[in-house]
ROMIKOL-168424 format. One record per residue (C-alpha): z, y, x; residue in three letters. Coordinates in steps of 0.25 Angstrom, whole numbers, plus 5000, padded with zeros to 4 digits. Each point is the difference from the previous one (the first is absolute). Example, Ala and Ser with C-alpha at 12.3 -4.5 7.8 and 13.67 -1.06 7.14 Angstrom:
2
503149825049ALA499850145006SER
***
This chain:
567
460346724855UNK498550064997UNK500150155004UNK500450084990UNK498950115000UNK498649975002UNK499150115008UNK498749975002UNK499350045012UNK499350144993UNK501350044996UNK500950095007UNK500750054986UNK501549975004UNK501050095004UNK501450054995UNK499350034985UNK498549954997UNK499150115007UNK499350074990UNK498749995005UNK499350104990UNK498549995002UNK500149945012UNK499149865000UNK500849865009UNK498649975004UNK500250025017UNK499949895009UNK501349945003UNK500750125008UNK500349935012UNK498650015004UNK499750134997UNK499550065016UNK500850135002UNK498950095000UNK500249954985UNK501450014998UNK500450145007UNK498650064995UNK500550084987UNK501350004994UNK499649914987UNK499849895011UNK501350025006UNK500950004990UNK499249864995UNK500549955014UNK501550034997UNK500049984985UNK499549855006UNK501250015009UNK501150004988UNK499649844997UNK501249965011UNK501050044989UNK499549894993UNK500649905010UNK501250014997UNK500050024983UNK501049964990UNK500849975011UNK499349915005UNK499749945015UNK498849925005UNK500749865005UNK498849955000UNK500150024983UNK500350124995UNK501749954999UNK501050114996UNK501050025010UNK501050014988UNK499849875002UNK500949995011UNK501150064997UNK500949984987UNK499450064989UNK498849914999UNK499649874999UNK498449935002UNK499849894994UNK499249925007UNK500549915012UNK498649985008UNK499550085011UNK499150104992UNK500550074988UNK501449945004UNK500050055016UNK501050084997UNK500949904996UNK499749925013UNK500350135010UNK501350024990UNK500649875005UNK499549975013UNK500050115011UNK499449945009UNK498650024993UNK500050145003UNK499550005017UNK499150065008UNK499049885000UNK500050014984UNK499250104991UNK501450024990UNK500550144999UNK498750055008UNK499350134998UNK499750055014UNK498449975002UNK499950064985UNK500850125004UNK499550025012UNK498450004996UNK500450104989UNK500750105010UNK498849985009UNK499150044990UNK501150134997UNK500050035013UNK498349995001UNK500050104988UNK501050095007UNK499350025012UNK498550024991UNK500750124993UNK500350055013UNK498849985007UNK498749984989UNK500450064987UNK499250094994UNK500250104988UNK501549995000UNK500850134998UNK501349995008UNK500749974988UNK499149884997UNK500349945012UNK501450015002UNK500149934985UNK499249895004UNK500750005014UNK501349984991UNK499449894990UNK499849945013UNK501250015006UNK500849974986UNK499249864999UNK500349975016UNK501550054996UNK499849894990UNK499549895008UNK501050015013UNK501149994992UNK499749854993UNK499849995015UNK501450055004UNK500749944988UNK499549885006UNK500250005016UNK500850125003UNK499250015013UNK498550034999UNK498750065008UNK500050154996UNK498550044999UNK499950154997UNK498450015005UNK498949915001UNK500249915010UNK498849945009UNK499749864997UNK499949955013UNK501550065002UNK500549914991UNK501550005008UNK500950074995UNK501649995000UNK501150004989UNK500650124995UNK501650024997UNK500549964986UNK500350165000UNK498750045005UNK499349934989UNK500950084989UNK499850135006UNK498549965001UNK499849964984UNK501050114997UNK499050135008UNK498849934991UNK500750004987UNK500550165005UNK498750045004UNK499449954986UNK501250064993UNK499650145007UNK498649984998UNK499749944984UNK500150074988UNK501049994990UNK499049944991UNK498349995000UNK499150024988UNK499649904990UNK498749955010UNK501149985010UNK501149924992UNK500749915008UNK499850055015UNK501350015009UNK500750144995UNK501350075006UNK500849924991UNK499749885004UNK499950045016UNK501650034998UNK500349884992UNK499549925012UNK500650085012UNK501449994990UNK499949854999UNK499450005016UNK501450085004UNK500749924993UNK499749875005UNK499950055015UNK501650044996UNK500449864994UNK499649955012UNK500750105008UNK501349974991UNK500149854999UNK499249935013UNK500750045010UNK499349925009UNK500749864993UNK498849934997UNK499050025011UNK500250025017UNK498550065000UNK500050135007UNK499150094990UNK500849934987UNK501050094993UNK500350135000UNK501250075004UNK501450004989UNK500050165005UNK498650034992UNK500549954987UNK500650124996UNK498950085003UNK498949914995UNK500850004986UNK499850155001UNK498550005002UNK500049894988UNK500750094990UNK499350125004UNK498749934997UNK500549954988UNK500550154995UNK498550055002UNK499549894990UNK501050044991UNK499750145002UNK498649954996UNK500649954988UNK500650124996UNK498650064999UNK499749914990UNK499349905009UNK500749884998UNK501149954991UNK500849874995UNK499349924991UNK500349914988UNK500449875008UNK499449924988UNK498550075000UNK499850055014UNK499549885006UNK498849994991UNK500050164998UNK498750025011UNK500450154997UNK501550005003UNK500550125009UNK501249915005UNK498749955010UNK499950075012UNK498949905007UNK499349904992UNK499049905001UNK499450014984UNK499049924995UNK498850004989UNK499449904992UNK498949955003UNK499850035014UNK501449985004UNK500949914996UNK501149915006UNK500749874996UNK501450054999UNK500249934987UNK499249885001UNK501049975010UNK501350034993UNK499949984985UNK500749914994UNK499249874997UNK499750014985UNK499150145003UNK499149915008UNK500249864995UNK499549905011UNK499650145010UNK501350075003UNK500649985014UNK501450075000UNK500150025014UNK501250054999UNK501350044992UNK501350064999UNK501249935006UNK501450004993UNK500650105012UNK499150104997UNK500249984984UNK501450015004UNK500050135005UNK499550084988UNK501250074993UNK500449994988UNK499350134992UNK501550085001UNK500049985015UNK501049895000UNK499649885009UNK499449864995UNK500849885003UNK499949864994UNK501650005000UNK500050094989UNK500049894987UNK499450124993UNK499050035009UNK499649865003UNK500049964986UNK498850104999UNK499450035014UNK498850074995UNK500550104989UNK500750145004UNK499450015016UNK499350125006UNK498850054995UNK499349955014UNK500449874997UNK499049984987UNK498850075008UNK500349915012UNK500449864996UNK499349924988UNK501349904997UNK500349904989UNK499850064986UNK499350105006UNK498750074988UNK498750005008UNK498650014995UNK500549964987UNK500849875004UNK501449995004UNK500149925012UNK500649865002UNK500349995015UNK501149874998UNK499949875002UNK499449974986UNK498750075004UNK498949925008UNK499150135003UNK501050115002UNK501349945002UNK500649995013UNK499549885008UNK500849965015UNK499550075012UNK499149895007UNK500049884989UNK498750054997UNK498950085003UNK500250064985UNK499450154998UNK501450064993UNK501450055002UNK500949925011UNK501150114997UNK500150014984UNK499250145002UNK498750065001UNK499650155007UNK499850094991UNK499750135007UNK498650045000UNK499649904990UNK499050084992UNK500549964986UNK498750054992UNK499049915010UNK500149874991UNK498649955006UNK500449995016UNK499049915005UNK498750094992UNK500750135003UNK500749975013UNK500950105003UNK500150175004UNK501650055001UNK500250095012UNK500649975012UNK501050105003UNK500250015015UNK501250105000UNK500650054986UNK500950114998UNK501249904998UNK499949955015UNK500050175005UNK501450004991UNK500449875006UNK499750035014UNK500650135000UNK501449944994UNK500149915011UNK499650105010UNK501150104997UNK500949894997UNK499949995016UNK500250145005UNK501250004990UNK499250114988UNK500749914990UNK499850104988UNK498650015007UNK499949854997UNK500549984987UNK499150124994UNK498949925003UNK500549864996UNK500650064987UNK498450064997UNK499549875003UNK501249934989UNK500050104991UNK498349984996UNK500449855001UNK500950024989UNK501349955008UNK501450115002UNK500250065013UNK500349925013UNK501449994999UNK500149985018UNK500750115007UNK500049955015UNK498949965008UNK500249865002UNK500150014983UNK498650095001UNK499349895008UNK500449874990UNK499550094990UNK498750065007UNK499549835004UNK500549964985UNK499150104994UNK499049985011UNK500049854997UNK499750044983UNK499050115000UNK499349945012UNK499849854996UNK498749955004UNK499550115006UNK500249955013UNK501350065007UNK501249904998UNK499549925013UNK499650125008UNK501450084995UNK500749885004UNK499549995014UNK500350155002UNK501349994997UNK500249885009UNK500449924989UNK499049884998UNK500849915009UNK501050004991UNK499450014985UNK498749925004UNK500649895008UNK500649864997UNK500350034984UNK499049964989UNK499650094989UNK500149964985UNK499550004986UNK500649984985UNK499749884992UNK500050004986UNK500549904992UNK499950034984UNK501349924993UNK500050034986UNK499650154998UNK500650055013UNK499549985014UNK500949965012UNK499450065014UNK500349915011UNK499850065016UNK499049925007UNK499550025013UNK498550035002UNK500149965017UNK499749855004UNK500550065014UNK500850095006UNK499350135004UNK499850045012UNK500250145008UNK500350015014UNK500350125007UNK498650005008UNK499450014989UNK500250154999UNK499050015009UNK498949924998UNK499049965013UNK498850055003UNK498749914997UNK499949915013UNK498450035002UNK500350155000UNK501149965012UNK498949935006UNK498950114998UNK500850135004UNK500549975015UNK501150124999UNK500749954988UNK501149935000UNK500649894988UNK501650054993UNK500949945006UNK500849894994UNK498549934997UNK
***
């Protein structure tokens, strides 16, 4: 998939929101080449250099990951399907079905050249504060010391994620001194967590209007909340099951600890919130709001200098006769999962329910999922079979651009853009939103037993969504709860595979099981919905892979690195 935002090479306007550049001119050379007598000579020039910094965020946007393509990971997992079948747009697919593909020969699942040149390029910047800056107060430098540390933060934990165990590198390191060993899956968590501290202690609560969209406390929490609560799932649920490599896991007895740190990160962004910094947004309009305060760290873009492909790529076929590409859509477990709009649960059993699937379901559900019947830009949809353009078609008998599933995504589809391929596309990306804080810190007192703690924040979260109170008592009942609702509000935003490999559960809900779709099929002036699976082979998720290997040329070049065991 073409990447979804285009920077040129004189533009370094990404970050969490569009930098406000003010009177500022994006006419420098390329800021890789700036000499340091350049970069570290004034404060205009440094905070250039860091601003240019911010474009990592975009690796990784609308939940995407480079597989070569720009692929969603969602992909792999049960809430979204790709349509296409060949290597390309449809590499997802291919590493969904066949494990093998991901090895330490192969490019899939690869970020560690990328990561690594970006931390090397931190760490450079880190070290010129220290040693050439010039006309930087001490407050200055300890806020772009903690942009810097927040994007490195950032950066080692797709790492992590990732490998478990990785080369910790907390200082420039010498070229020539290219050796260095693994850290512990521990070591790595702690390290991320003391960057995402430090920017937490260091950046303010919010910047001025030239500054909108640097790295604020906020967001600094909401990163050491989700950092802690990783390194805690790990703790919880490896237990050393799934890999014999020494510096993999961490140990069961940190967990409750770990979930501490998680919630007591989380409660300083709510604290935040409480100020009046952040808030739960309409579910329906935030995604195309560019000013919603439910963002805590967004990627924003402007037309016409900034744009993105997001809905090129996801339209229905009939906005973009001939051009659409529907990359991906919904599956029929995620549709499954949205309630019914009293709370009660879906089921195609109910002869009520099933006679109507689409009428009555949570007010999520119509802002998420463009279904059969469904209004949108002034047509109702026609995803059965009787339908040659947007109806559903059988995953791999053709090449065809339209639904395999019976549905189309319709989370942040910008409604009003009715000329995509003119106007291209500029929703924000939001990196970490309000919801996921409420989310995280659910789980996290869930697991040190704050059950009323827990429920608080789920029951905000419900509440805004338009849905009763979470009617789970123990924690067992708190956790189906907390991965239902995290399944919901976080759809394609990039967390079901990464969740699902946390909680050590990808063996079992992504292996040797084939997902599905609805087929349509009018008869009279009803239509009947059939389950059809949307798979032409099993998937595949073996227990290595919750550590996936380190790229063999980086074995090769860095004689004190060893490869995970198990590959």
């Amino acid at each position: 998939m073409k990447n979804y935002i285009k920077i040129t090479k004189k533009s370094f306007l990404v970050l969490g929101a569009v930098l406000v550049m003010g009177s500022c001119k994006v006419d420098y050379d390329p800021l890789d080449r700036y000499t340091d007598v350049a970069v570290y000579q004034n404060p205009a020039n440094i905070r250039s250099y860091i601003i240019g910094m911010y474009s990592e965020f975009n690796t990784f946007k609308f939940g995407t990951f480079p597989i070569g393509y720009d692929n969603a990971t969602d992909a792999l997992t049960d809430v979204m399907k790709y349509s296409s079948g060949v290597s390309g747009n449809g590499t997802v697919n291919i590493l969904a079905s066949d494990a093998s593909r991901v090895n330490a020969a192969g490019p899939q699942l690869n970020y560690w050249a990328t990561g690594y040149a970006r931390i090397r390029r931190l760490n450079e910047f880190l070290e010129g504060l220290d040693t050439k800056a010039q006309g930087l107060d001490n407050n200055s430098k300890l806020q772009f010391q903690a942009e810097a540390r927040f994007i490195r933060g950032y950066v080692y934990f797709w790492l992590v994620k990732l490998h478990g165990s990785v080369v910790l590198l907390d200082k420039l390191v010498d070229p020539e001194q290219k050796d260095n060993p693994r850290s512990s899956e521990e070591d790595c968590y702690k390290f991320i967590a003391a960057d995402f501290a430090f920017a937490a202690q260091n950046l303010p609560a919010n910047w001025d209007a030239s500054n909108t969209g640097r790295a604020t406390k906020g967001a600094a929490y909401g990163m050491l909340a989700r950092t802690w609560l990783y390194a805690a799932s790990i703790a919880e649920y490896d237990k050393k099951q799934f890999n014999a490599d020494p510096l993999t896991g961490i140990p069961q007895a940190k967990a409750t600890e770990y979930y501490t740190f998680a919630s007591n990160a989380a409660d300083e962004v709510k604290k935040l919130a409480g100020q009046g910094i952040y808030a739960l947004d309409d579910f329906g309009t935030m995604f195309t709001n560019k000013n919603s305060k439910e963002a805590i760290f967004k990627i924003a873009y402007l037309r016409p200098q900034l744009t993105h492909q997001y809905d090129l790529g996801f339209v229905p076929p009939k906005d973009v006769p001939g051009q659409a590409l529907v990359y991906g859509v919904p599956t029929a477990e995620l549709v499954n999962e949205f309630e019914m709009n009293d709370g009660s649960t879906f089921s195609w059993a109910n002869p009520t329910m099933a006679n109507n699937p689409y009428a009555n379901r949570e007010p999520r559900f119509y802002a998420t999922i463009l279904h059969n019947g469904a209004s949108w830009k002034g047509r109702t949809l026609n995803t059965t079979t009787t339908d040659d353009i947007e109806g559903i078609t059988e995953y791999g008998a053709t090449e065809a651009k339209r639904t395999v599933t019976g549905y189309y995504a319709k989370k942040f589809l910008d409604q009003t853009n009715t000329n995509i391929v003119i106007n291209k596309s500029d929703q924000t990306w939001m990196e970490m939103r309000y919801a996921e804080v409420l989310l995280i810190d659910a789980e996290a007192k869930t697991k040190i037993n704050n059950i009323g703690g827990a429920k608080a924040s789920l029951n905000e979260l419900r509440t805004k969504r338009g849905l009763p109170n979470t009617p789970s008592q123990t924690p067992d009942e708190m956790m189906r709860a907390i991965e239902h609702e995290r399944i919901i509000e976080l759809a394609f935003e990039g967390h079901r595979y990464w969740d699902l490999r946390r909680w050590r559960k990808a063996h079992t809900k992504l292996n040797n099981i084939r997902f599905t779709g609805h087929k349509g099929t009018p008869s009279g002036s009803t239509v009947t919905y059939a389950t059809v699976t949307v798979d032409n082979a099993n998937r595949q998720f073996t227990p290595a892979l919750y550590y996936i290997p380190i790229p063999l040329d980086e074995i090769l070049r860095n004689k004190a690195i060893t490869q995970i065991k198990g590959w």
